[in-house]
C-alpha positions in Angstrom: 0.0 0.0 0.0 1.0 3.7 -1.0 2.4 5.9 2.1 -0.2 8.1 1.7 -2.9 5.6 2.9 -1.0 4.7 6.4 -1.8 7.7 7.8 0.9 9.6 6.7 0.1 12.9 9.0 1.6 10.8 11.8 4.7 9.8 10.3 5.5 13.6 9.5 4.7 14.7 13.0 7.2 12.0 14.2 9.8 13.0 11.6 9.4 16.7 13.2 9.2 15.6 16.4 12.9 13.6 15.6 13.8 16.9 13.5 13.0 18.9 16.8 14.7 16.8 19.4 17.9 16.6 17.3 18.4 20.2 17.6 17.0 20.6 20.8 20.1 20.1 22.8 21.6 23.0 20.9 18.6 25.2 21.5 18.7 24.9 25.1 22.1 25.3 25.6 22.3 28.3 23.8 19.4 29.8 25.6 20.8 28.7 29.0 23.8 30.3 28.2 21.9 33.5 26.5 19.7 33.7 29.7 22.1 32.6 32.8 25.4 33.1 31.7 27.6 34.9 34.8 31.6 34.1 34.7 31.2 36.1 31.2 28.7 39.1 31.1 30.8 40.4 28.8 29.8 38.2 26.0 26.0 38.1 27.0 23.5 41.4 25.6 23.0 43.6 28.6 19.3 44.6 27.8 16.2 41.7 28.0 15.4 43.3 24.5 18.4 42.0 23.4 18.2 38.8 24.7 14.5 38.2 23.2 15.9 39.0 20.2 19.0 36.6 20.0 15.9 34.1 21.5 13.3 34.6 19.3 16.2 34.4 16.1 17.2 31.0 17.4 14.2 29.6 18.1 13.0 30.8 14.5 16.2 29.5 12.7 15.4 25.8 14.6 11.6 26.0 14.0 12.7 27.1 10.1 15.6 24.1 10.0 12.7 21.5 10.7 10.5 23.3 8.4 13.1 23.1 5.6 13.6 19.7 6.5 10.1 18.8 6.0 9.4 20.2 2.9 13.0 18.7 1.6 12.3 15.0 2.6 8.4 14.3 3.7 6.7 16.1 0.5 9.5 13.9 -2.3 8.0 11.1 -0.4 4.6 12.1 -0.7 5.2 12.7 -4.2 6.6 9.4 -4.8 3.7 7.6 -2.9 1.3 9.6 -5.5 3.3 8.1 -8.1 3.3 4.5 -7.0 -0.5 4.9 -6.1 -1.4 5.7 -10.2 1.0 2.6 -10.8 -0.9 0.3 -8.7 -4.4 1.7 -10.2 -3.0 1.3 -13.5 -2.5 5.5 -14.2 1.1 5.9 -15.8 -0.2 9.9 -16.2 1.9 10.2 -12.8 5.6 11.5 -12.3 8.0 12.9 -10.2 8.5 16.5 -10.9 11.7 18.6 -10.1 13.9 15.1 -9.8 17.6 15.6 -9.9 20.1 12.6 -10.0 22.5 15.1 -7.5 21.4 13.5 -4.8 20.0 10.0 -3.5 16.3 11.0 -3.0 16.3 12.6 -6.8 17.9 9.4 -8.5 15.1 7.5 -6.7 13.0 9.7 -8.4 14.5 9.6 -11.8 14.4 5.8 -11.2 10.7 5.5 -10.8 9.4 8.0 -13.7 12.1 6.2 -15.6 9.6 2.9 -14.4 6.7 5.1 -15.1 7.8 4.9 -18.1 8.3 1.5 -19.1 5.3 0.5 -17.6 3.1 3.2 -19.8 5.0 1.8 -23.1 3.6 -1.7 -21.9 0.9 -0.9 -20.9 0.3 0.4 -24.5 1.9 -2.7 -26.3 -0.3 -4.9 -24.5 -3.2 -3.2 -25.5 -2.6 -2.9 -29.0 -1.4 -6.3 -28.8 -4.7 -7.2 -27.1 -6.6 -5.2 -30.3 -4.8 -7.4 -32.5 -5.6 -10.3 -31.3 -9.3 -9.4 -31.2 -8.9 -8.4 -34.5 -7.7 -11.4 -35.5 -9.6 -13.8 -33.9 -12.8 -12.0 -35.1 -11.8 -11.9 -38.9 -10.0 -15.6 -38.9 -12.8 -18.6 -40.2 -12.3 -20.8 -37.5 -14.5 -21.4 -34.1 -12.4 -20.4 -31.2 -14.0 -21.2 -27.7 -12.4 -21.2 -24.2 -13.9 -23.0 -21.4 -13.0 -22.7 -17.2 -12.7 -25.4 -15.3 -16.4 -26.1 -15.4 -16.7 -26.8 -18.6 -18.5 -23.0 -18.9 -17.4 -21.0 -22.1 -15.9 -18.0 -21.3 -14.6 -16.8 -24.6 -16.2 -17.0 -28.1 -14.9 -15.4 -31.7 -17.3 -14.4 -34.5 -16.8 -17.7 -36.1 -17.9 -19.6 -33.0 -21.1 -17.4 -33.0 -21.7 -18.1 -36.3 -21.4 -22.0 -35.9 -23.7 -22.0 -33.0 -26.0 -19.2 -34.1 -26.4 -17.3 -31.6 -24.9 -13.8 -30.1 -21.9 -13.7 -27.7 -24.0 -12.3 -25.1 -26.4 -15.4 -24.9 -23.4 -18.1 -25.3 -21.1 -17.0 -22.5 -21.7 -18.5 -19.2 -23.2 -21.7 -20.7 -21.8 -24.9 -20.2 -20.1 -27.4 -23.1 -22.9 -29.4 -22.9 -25.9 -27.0 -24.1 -24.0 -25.5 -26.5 -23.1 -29.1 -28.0 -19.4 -29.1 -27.5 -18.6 -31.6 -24.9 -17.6 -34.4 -26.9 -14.8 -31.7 -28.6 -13.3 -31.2 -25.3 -13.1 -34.7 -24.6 -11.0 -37.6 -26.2 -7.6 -37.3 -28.7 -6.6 -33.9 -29.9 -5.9 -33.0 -32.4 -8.7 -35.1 -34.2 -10.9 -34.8 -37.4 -14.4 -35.9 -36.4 -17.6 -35.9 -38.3 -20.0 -33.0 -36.3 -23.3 -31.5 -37.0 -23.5 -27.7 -35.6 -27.0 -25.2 -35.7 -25.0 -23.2 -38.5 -22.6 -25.7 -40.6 -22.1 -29.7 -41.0 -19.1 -31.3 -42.4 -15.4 -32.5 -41.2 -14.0 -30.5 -38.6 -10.2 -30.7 -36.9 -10.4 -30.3 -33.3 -7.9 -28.7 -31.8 -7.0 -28.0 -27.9 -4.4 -26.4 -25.4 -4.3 -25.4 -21.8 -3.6 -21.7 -20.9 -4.5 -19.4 -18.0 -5.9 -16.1 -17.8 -6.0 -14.2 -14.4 -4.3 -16.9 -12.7 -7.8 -19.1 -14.1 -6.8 -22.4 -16.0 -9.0 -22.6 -19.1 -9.4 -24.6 -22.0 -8.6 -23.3 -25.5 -10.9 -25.1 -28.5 -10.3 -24.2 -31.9 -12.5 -25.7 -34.6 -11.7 -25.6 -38.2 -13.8 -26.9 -41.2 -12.5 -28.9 -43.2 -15.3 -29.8 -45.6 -14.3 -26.6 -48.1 -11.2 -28.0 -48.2 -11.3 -31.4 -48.6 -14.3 -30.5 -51.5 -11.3 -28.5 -53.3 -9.0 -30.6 -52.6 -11.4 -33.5 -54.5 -11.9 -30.9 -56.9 -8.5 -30.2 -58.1 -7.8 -34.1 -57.7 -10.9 -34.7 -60.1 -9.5 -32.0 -62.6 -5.9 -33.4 -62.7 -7.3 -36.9 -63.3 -9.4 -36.3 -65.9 -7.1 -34.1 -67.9 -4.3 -37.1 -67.5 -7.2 -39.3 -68.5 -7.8 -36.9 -71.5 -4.6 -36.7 -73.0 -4.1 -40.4 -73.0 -7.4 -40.9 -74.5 -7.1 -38.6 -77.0 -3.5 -39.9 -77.9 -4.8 -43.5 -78.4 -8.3 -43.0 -79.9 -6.6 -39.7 -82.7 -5.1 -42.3 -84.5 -7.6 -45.3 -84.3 -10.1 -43.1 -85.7 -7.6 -42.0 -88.4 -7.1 -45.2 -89.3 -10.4 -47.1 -88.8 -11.6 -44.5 -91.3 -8.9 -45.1 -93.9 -10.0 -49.1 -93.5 -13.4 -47.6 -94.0 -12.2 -45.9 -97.3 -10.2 -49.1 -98.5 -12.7 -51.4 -98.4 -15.3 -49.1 -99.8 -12.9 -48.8 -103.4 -13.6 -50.9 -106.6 -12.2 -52.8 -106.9 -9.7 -53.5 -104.1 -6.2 -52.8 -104.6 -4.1 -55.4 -104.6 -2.1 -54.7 -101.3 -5.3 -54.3 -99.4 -4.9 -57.3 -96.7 -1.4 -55.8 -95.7 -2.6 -52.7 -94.9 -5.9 -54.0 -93.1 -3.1 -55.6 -91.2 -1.5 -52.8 -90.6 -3.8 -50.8 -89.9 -6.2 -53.6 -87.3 -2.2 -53.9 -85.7 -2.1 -50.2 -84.6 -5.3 -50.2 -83.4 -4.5 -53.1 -81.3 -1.5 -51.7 -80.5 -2.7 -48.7 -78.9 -5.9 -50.6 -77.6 -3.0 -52.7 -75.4 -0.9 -49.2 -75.0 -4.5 -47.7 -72.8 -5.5 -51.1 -71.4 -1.8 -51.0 -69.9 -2.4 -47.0 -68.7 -5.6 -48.2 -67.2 -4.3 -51.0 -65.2 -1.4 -48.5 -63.9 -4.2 -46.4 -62.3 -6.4 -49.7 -61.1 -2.6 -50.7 -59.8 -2.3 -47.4 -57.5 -5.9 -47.4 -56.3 -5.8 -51.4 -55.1 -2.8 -51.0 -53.4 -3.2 -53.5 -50.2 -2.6 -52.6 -47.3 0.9 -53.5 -45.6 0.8 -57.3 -44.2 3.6 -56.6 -41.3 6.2 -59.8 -40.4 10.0 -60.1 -39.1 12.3 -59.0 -42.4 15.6 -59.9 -42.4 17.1 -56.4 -43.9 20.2 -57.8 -45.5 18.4 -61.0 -47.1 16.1 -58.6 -48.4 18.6 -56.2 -49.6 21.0 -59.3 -51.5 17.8 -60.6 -53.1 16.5 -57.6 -54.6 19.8 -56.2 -55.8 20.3 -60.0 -57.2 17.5 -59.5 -59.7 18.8 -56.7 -61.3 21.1 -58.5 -64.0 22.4 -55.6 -66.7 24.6 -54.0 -64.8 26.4 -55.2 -61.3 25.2 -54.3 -58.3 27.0 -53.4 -54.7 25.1 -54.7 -52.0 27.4 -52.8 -49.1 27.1 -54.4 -45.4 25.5 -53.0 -43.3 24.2 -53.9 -39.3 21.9 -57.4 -39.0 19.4 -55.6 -38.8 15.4 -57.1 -37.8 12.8 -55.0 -39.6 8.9 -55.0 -38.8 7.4 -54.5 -42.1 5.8 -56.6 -45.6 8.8 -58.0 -47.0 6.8 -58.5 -50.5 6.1 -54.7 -50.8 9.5 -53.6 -49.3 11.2 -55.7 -52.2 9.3 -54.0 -54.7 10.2 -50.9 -53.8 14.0 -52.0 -53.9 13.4 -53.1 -57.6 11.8 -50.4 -58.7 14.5 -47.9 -57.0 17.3 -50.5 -58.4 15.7 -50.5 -61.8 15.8 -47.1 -62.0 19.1 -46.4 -60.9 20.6 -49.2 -63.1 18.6 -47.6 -66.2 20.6 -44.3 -65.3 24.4 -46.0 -65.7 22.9 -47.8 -68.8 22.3 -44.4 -70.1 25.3 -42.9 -69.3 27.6 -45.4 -70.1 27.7 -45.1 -73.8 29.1 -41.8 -73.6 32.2 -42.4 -72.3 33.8 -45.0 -74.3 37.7 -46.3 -72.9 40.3 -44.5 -74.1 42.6 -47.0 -76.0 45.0 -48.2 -74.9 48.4 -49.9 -75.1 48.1 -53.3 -74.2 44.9 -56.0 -73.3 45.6 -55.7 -69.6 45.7 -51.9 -69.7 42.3 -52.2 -71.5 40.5 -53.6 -69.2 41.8 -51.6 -66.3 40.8 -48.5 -68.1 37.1 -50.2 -68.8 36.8 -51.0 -64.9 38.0 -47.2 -64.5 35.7 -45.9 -66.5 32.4 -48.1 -65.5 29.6 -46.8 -63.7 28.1 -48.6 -61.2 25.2 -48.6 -58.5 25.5 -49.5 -54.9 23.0 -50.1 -52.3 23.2 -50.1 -48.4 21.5 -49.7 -45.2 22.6 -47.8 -41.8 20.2 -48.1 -38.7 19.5 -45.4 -35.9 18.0 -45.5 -32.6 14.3 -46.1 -34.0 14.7 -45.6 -38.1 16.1 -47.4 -40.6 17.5 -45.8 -43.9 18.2 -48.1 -47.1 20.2 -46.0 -49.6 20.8 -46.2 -52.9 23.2 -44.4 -55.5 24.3 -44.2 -58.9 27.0 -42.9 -61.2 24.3 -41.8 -63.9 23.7 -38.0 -65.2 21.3 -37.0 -62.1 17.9 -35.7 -62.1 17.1 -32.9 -64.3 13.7 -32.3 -62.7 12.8 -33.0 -59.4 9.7 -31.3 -59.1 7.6 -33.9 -61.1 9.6 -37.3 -59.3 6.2 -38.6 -57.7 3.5 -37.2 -60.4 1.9 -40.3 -61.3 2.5 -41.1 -65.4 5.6 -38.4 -65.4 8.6 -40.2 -67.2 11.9 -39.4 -68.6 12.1 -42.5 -69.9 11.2 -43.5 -73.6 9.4 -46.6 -72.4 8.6 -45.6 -69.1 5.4 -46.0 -67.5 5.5 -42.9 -64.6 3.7 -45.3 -62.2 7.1 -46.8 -60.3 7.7 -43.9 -57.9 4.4 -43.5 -57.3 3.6 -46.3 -56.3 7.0 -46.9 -54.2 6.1 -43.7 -52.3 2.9 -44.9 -51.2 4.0 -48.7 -50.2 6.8 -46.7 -47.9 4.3 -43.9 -46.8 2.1 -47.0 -45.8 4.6 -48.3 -43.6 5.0 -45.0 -41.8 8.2 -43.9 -43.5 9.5 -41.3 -46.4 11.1 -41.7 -49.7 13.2 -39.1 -51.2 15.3 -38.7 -54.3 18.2 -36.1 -54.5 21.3 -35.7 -56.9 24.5 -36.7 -55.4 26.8 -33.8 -53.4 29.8 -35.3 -54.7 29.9 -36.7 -58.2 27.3 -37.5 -60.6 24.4 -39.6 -60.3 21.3 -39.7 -57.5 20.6 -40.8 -54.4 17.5 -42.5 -53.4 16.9 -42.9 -49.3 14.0 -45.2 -48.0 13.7 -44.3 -44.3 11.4 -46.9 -42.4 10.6 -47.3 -38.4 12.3 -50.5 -37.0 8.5 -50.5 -36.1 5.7 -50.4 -37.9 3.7 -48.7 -35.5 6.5 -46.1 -34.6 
């Protein structure tokens, strides 16, 4: 509590009364000496007038030294009590006026308007920190609720009226129950649940954290729809797949209808040239040709979307490493040891994953390779020392980590010149490539909880490809 509410009359009458006792032994001396002084008359006034006088100065110049005193020390500390009273009330309009860092009193002065003045700037940063957030929270789409300890909402943004249909005034104070929002505060979070609300239906994330306010632990619920998202995201999902669709259609049926009508022509002439089986040959083997080229493109998709789910077992990680790298015969392989290794995971998918990464990497030397023929050389065994030299090669290994598991492969090919489209289904570099390998890699290794990246070499030529995995499949 400020001095100035302990009754601080008191405390100046006993500073005065100190002030007066100090000098009070040098008041009555010199009085007793003014008044009864005998061995020296000579230094004592003769006349009574005299003595009054020399009295009535002292006692003045003792009653004026407390007075001085007072208004020095006792009104500073008033001041200051002033000034910590608008602190305490929250009013930084307060401050010390007339303080000098001279002395000890005035630097305690300077030191509190200095506080003053932290305080005011914030004081103001919190409230325009406070209007921003109010701001925020009222223009943001998403249901924002905060409940006390009693499940009672105590704090509600537009977008939570607006889901419950009703004003602030009539929400706050209710409990999570009437307002249909216990089962949100309850269970895993975050969570997507399925909820029905007076002003929307759909998907909804549910979202929760513990905070206080006022020394009051509350509950923080955010609510976000997901329904406009997931519709766009379906959207954009349905646009990409049928203009994929398109383009391949369109690619096949151009020329089958091209060539069924010059079939049409042929066999509509009189008479029939004599070549006319060979082309109806011809022509019936491009349509089938490109009949087989969609029936292929349409399995690829059936491929991705019946993708089984992962059958987990014990997988020896070096077993499965040899044998995969053993069925990849056109160029040689490195199968580099690694730890033994215990994996939870499908063995069957993990393998085809390894081929397809193999494949790929062994398809990159075999491109390569042709462009750096051996230099020639002097004798047979020179040859083929400067053949090994110059082959390129792919290597595989594994290294293991207190929960992961990373299989890498590399290669000495020309790297990736785009890795932007990698895991766009049906995106090839290849001639004869079907775009669907990746793909469908990524997914097998997402559905065992792990990654799969692809990323040109640091050092060297070639890529890199690193299957990450947990040493459980739950992890």
């Amino acid at each position: 509590m400020p001095l100035a509410h302990h009754h601080p009359e008191r405390y100046v009458r006993r500073l005065l009364l100190w002030a007066a006792l100090s000098g009070l032994p040098a008041v009555v001396l010199t009085l007793g000496w003014l008044w009864f002084e005998r061995e020296f008359p000579e230094l004592v006034p003769a006349s009574d007038v005299a003595r009054w006088t020399v009295t009535l100065a002292v006692l003045g110049l003792w009653l004026g030294a407390i007075l001085v005193l007072r208004d020095r020390l006792v009104r500073p500390l008033q001041t200051l009590s002033n000034v910590l009273m608008g602190l305490r009330e929250g009013d930084y309009s307060f401050a010390a006026r007339g303080a000098s860092p001279a002395d000890a009193l005035g630097a305690v002065m300077v030191e509190v308007n200095a506080l003053v003045e932290l305080m005011r700037q914030q004081r103001l940063g919190a409230l325009e920190a406070t209007a921003l957030l109010r701001t925020v929270m009222g223009e943001i789409d998403v249901a924002v609720f905060a409940f006390d300890g009693d499940h009672r909402l105590r704090l509600v943004n537009r977008a939570g009226e607006r889901l419950l249909t009703q004003p602030v005034e009539r929400l706050l104070g209710r409990t999570a129950a009437e307002l249909g929002l216990v089962d949100s505060l309850e269970g895993e979070a975050p969570r997507t649940v399925q909820m029905s609300f007076p002003g929307a239906v759909g998907r909804w994330a549910v979202h929760r954290q513990q905070f206080r306010q006022g020394g009051m632990p509350l509950t923080l619920l955010v609510l976000s729809d997901l329904s406009r998202e997931l519709r766009e995201e379906e959207r954009q999902a349905w646009q990409r797949l049928v203009r994929v669709l398109g383009h391949e259609l369109n690619n096949s049926l151009a020329p089958v209808k091209s060539i069924a009508g010059s079939l049409e022509q042929l066999v509509q002439r009189e008479p029939l040239p004599p070549d006319w089986k060979q082309d109806m040959r011809d022509g019936l083997g491009v349509i089938a040709g490109r009949a087989e080229s969609l029936s292929r493109f349409v399995g690829a998709y059936a491929q991705l979307a019946r993708l089984p789910k992962p059958r987990p077992q014990p997988v020896e990680v070096a077993s499965l490493v040899t044998r995969a790298a053993s069925l990849e015969t056109r160029v040689a392989i490195e199968v580099r040891p690694g730890p033994g290794t215990r994996l939870l995971a499908d063995p069957d998918q993990l393998e085809q994953v390894l081929i397809n990464l193999l494949r790929n990497a062994a398809d990159a030397v075999i491109e390569i390779a042709p462009r750096e023929p051996p230099a020639p050389a002097a004798s047979a065994q020179a040859a083929a020392a400067a053949r090994a030299e110059a082959q390129h090669g792919v290597r595989v290994g594994w290294t293991e980590s207190a929960n992961h598991l990373e299989i890498w492969v590399e290669d000495d090919g020309p790297g990736l010149a785009n890795t932007a489209n990698l895991f766009v289904p049906f995106f090839t570099t290849k001639p004869r490539g079907s775009g669907i390998g990746l793909v469908l890699s990524r997914q097998i290794v997402e559905g065992h909880r792990g990654s799969l990246s692809l990323e040109n070499r640091q050092s060297g030529g070639g890529c890199v490809a690193r299957l990450r995995l947990p040493l459980k499949l739950g992890a």
